[in-house]
N, C-alpha and C positions, 0 to 999 in steps of 0.2 A: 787697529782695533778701536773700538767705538769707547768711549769714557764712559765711566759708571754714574747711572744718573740718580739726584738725587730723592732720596726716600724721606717718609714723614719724618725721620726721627734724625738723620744725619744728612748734610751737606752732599751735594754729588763730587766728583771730584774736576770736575770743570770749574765750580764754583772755588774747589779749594785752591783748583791752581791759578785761578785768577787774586784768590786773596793773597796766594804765596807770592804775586809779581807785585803786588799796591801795599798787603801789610795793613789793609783796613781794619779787621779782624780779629782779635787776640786769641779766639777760642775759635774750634766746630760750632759750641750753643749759638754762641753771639752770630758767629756768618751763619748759622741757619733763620736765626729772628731776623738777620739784616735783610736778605734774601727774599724773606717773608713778606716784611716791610716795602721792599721794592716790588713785588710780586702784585700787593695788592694797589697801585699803580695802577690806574686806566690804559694810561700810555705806553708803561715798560711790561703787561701783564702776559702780553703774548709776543715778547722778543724772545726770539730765541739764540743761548750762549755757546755756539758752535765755536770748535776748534777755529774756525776762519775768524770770528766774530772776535775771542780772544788775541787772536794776533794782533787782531786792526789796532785794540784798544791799548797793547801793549806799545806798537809802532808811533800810535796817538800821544801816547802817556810818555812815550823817551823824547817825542818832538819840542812838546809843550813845556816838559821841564828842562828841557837843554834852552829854550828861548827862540827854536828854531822854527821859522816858519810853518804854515802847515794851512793846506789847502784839501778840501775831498772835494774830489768827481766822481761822478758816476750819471748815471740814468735815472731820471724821475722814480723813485718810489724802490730803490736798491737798496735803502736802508742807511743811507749816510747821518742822518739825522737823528737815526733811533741807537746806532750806536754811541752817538753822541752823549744821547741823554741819558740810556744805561750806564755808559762809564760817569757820566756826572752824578747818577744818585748811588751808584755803588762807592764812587770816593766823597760823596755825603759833600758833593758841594753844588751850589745852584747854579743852574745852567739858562743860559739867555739864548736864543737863537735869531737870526738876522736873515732874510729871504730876502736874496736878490734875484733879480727876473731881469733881463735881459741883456 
């Protein structure tokens, strides 16, 4: 079944279950204004937070805090980068990125 998305007044619950694995959050109000905040983002405006998208960040977030290595691939333009920078402003921290080519 498809996650309940979110309406003007409450959080969707993609949202909430990503705040349930990070704990950013204290409230629904607060993750909805956060949400908000990230929304109006140029760059994070039209990511979209699928079930697939939540894994990665969770998979991301147990690498980086165990000290573990952590490498993405994929294919020009698959979205490595934007998930990057959605988990960077959803845990309200600044993200730098590094482009290497060949």
């Amino acid at each position: 079944t498809d996650l309940r998305s979110r309406t003007s007044d409450q959080p969707g619950e993609r949202e909430v279950l990503l705040n349930s694995m990070f704990g950013v959050c204290s409230s629904k109000t607060e993750l909805k204004q956060h949400m908000w905040r990230i929304e109006q983002d140029p760059g994070l405006c039209s990511f979209a937070l699928t079930i697939d998208n939540i894994m990665k960040m969770g998979a991301i977030y147990m690498r980086v805090n165990s000290d573990v290595p952590l490498v993405l691939m994929g294919e020009s333009g698959c979205g490595k980068s934007a998930v990057i920078r959605f988990l960077g402003a959803f845990l309200r921290l600044q993200v730098f990125t590094l482009d290497v080519h060949g």
